[in-house]
N, C-alpha and C positions, 0 to 999 in steps of 0.2 A: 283582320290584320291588327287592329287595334289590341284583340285580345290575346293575341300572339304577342305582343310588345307587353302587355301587361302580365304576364306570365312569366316572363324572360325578365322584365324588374322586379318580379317577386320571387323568382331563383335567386338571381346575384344577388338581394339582399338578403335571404336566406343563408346562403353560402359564405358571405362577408359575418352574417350573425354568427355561424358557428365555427368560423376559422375565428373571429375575435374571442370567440366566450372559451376557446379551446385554450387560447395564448393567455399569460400570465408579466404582469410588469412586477418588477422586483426592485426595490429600492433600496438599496444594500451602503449602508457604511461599510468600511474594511474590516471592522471585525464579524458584521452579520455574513459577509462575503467569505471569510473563514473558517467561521460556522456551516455556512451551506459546505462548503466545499469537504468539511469535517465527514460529513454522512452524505453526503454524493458521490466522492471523488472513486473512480474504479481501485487504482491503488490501495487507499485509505479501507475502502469495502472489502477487499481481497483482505489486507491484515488482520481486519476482525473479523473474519471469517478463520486464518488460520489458529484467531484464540479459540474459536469452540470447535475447529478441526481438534489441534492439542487437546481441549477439553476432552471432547469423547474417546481421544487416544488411552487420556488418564485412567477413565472408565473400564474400557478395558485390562488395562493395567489391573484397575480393584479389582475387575470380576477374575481375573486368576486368584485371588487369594478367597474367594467365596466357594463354598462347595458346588461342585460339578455334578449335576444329578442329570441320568438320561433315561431314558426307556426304550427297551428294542424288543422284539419277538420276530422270531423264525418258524419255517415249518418247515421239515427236511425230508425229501424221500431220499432212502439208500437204493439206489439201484443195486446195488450189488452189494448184496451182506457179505463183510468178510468172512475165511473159510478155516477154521482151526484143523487140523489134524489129531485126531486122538491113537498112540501106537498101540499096537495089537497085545494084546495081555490086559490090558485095562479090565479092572472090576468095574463097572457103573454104579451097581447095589449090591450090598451086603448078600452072599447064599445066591449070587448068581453067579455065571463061568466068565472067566477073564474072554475078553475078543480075541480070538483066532487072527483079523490082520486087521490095519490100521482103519480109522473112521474118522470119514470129515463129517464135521457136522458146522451149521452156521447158527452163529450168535446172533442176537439183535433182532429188530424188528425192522419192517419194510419205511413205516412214515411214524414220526414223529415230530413234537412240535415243545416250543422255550419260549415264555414271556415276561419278563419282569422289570425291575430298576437297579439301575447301579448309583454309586454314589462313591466320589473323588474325593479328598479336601486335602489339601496342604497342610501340614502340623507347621515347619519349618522349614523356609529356603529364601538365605540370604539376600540373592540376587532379585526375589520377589518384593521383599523388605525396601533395598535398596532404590526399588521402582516407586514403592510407594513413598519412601520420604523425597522422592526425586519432582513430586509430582506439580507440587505447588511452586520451586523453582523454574520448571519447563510455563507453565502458564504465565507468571511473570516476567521470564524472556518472551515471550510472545507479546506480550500487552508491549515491553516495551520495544521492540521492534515495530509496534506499530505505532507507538507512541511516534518514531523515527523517521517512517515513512511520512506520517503526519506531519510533523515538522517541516519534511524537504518540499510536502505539497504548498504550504502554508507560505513556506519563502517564496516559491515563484507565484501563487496566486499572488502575495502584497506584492512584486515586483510591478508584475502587469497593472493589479490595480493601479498604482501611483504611476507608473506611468503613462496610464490613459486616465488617470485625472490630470498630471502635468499637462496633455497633449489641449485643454484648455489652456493653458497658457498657451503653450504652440499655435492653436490657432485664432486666437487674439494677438499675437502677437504679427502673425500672419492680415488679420484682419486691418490691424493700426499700418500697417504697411502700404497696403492696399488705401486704405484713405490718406495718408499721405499720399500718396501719388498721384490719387484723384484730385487731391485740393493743392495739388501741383500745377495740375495740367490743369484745373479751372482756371488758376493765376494763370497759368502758359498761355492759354487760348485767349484772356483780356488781353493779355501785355499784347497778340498776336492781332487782335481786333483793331491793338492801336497803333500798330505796324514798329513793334518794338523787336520783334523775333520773327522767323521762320516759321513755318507750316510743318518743315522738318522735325522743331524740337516738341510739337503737338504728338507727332506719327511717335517719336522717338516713347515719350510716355505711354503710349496703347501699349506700345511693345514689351512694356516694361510691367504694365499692370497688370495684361496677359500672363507674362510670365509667374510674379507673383501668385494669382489668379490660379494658374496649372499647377502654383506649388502647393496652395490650398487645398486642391483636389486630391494629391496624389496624399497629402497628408490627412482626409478625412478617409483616404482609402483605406491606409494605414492602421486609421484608429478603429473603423468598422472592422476588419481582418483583428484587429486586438481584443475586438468585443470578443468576437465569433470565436478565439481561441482562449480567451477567459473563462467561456462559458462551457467549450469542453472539458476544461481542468476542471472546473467546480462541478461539473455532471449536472450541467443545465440543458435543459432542451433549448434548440437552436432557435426555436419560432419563439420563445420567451422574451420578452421583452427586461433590459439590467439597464438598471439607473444607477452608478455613483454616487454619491450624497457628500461625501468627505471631501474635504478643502485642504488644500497643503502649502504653508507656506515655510519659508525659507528658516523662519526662526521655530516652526511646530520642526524642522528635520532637526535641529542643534542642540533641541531640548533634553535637559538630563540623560546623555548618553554617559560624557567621559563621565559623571558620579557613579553608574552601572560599573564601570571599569573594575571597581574597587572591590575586594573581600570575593575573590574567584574560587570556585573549588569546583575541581573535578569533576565531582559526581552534581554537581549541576547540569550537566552535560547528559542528553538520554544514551546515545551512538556508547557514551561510557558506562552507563549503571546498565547497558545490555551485555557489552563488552566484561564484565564484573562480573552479569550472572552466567559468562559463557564460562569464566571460571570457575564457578560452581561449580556446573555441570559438567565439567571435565575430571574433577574430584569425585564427585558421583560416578562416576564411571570408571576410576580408580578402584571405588569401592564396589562397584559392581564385581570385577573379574576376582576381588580378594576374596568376596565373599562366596565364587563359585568353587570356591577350595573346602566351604564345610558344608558338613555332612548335614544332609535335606532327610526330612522326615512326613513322612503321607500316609494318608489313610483310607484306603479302599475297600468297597465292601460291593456284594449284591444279593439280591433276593430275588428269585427266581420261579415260577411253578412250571413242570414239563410233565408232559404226557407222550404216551406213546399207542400204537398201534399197526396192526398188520395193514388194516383198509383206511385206506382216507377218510370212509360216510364215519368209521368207528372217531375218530380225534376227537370231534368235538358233539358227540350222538352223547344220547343220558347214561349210557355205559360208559363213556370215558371215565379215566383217574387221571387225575391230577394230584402232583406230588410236590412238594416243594425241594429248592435248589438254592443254599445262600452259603455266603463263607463272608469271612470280615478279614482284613488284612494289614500287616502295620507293616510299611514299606520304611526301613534306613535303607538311605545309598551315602556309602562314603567313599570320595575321593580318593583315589592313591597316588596314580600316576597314569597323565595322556601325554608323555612326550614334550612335557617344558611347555604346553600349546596354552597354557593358564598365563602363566608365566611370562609370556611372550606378548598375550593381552596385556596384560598390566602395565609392561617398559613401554607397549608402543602408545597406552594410554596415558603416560606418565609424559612422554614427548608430546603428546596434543599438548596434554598442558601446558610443557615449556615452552611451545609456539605460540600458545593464548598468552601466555604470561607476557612473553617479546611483543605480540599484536597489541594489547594493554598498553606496552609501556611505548611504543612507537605510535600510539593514539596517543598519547597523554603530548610526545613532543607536534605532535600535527595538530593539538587542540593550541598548544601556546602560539604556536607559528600562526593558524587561523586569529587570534583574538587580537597579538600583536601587529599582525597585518592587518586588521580590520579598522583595528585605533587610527594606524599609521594612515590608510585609507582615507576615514572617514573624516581626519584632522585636515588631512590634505584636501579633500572633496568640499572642507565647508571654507576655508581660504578660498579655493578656487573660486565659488559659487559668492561669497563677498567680491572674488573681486572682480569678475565676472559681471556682476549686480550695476557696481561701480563704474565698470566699461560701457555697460550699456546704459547708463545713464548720461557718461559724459559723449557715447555715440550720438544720442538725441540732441546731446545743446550742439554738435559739432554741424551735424545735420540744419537746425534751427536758424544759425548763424548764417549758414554757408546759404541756404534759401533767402535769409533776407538781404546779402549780400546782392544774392541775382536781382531780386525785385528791384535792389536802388539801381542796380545797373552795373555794378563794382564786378560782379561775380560771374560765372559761367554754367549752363546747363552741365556741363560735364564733370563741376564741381559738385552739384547738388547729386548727381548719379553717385559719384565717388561717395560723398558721404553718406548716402541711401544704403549702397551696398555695405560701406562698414558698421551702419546701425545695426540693415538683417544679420549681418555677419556675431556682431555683438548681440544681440538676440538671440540666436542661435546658439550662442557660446553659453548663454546664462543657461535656455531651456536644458542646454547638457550637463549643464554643472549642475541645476535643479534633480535631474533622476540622478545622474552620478551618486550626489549626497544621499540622497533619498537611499543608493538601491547599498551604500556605504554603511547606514545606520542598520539596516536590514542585515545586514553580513555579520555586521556586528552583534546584533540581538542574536541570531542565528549561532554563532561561534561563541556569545557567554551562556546559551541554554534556555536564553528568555524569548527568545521567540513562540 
């Protein structure tokens, strides 16, 4: 029995060792947190994954303009040699009598066999050109496309961070509440011992620190449910253990934003230098169908060796011949006329553009709208959070006051409640105005390009 029990503490501690040494604790400032999420996040992985998709698109792109070289070989049996007719009269040889009536006779042999190489190459073709100067644009829309994706991951990872570091304030704030009430209800219970109060206003405080109490829980719910969906977006395993590191206070959210305001341009903006090179690439494609209008030039050739014979053992037996089979070829093809279908490319290429060009300039007024809403925001979000600051400081003296009023006797338990409630309430109002600003700065960086 004993070694039954000792068996079974040497599992679970086994099993504890290697669930621990599996898990990883990670202590992440906000930008190490941004970084991870940089090279984890699915999104972020999929867009680099479609720069060396495009990459290898390019590739093949070159390999049409490199010569095309292949090798084939056949072996053919004719069932049935075709059958000539030769009309009646025919001499065959010189000092012989012409044919009395017509003669079939059959050409060819029964099997034969062809094997060799061919070889392609394009001299000239515009629309091949066009691909290849197109190339290095397509890749740069990609990068920055993911540059963009990146970005929108980035805003909502610092959201959550900050505000599961705020959620420290929340619950010390939470916690200060909770001992006030306790060192309430100690005073309640003396004043009680010396027959100054009810037993009522003792019950009344559980009730109350309970409730705080449930509201601490349901707020550590909150914050563990915020780990656990932090760590999906950054593409962390869930059994990993994430420490915050970064502190945020009221005057780190105000710092040198409005000077960023200043000296804005455009192409600051990624969502805009992609939007720039969709313009490109719509010109490129302009020039694609114009240049399916000239005349392409290639070059085709093969070299061949073929043999023939009645019997199959004969094809490839030391009596076989083999003979050679090549030709070289210089292929123009010039365009004349398919029905205006060139033509028609081109106009409806020519409207993609003037729709990119209208999507361009309808970004550029949704980029002002973003930055000047963002100011407007963030000017307003840090007012609120001063005054806010200010509420809940003068909630505390009002609260302080109104308690010592009760101790001398002046005051009412129902007073101290009242002010309790408007300190959490003030409390509350700051913790909101704290991410408010926070998540106000963040829109901001976002909307000038500096996120």
């Amino acid at each position: 029995m004993i070694r039954i029990k000792i068996a079974t503490v040497a599992l679970l501690l086994f099993a504890f060792t290697q669930t621990t040494l599996s898990q990883q604790t990670h202590e992440f400032s906000l930008q190490q947190a941004l970084d991870y999420a940089q090279k984890n996040n699915v999104q972020v992985k999929n867009a680099l994954l479609d720069i060396e998709l495009q990459q290898q698109v390019n590739r093949e792109v070159t390999g049409s303009a490199f010569p095309q070289i292949n090798a084939s070989g056949d072996i053919t049996d004719n069932l049935k040699l075709p059958i000539s007719i030769i009309p009646a009269g025919t001499v065959f040889m010189p000092g012989t009598p012409p044919t009395t009536e017509d003669t079939r006779l059959a050409f060819g042999v029964k099997w034969s066999s062809m094997g060799g190489v061919s070889l392609s190459q394009i001299l000239f073709d515009g629309q091949v050109f066009t691909g290849l100067q197109a190339r290095r644009t397509l890749i740069d829309y990609k990068e920055k496309a993911a540059e963009v994706t990146a970005e929108q991951i980035r805003s909502v990872v610092a959201k959550i961070y900050y505000q599961l570091v705020l959620s420290k304030v929340q619950l010390a704030l939470l916690d200060s509440n909770i001992a006030l009430l306790q060192k309430n209800q100690h005073d309640t219970r003396i004043m009680y011992d010396n027959g100054f109060v009810e037993k009522l206003e003792i019950d009344k405080l559980e009730v109350q620190i309970a409730n705080v109490k449930s509201q601490k829980i349901q707020a550590l719910n909150a914050v563990n449910n915020g780990y656990l969906g932090l760590k999906v977006l950054m593409g962390m395993p869930l059994k990993d253990q994430l420490v915050l590191t970064d502190d945020l206070t009221d005057q780190d959210i105000r710092e040198g934003i409005l000077e960023e305001s200043a000296n804005f341009d455009y192409s600051q903006r990624r969502d805009f230098q992609a939007a720039s090179l969709g313009l490109k690439l719509n010109e490129y494609d302009i020039q694609r169908y114009k240049r399916s209008k000239i005349p392409t030039l290639s070059l085709n050739g093969y070299w061949n060796q073929m043999t023939q014979a009645n019997q199959f053992g004969n094809l490839f037996g030391s009596g076989s011949y083999w003979f050679p089979v090549s030709a070289l070829t210089l292929k123009l093809n010039i365009p004349i006329f398919n029905g205006f279908a060139t033509n028609s490319r081109i106009q409806q290429a020519r409207i993609k553009l003037r729709q990119t060009e209208n999507q361009v300039e309808a970004l550029k007024l949704q980029i002002d709208q973003q930055r000047d809403s963002s100011i407007n925001t963030f000017r307003t979000a840090i007012t609120d959070m001063d005054y806010q600051k200010q509420n809940m400081a003068l909630a505390e003296r009002v609260y302080q006051q109104t308690k010592k009023k009760f101790e001398v006797g002046t005051g009412s338990q129902l007073e101290i409640e009242n002010a309790r409630v408007q300190l959490q309430s003030a409390q509350t109002n700051y913790f909101n105005s704290l991410y408010n600003a926070v998540s106000a700065k963040i829109d901001f960086l976002k909307a000038s390009g500096k996120l």
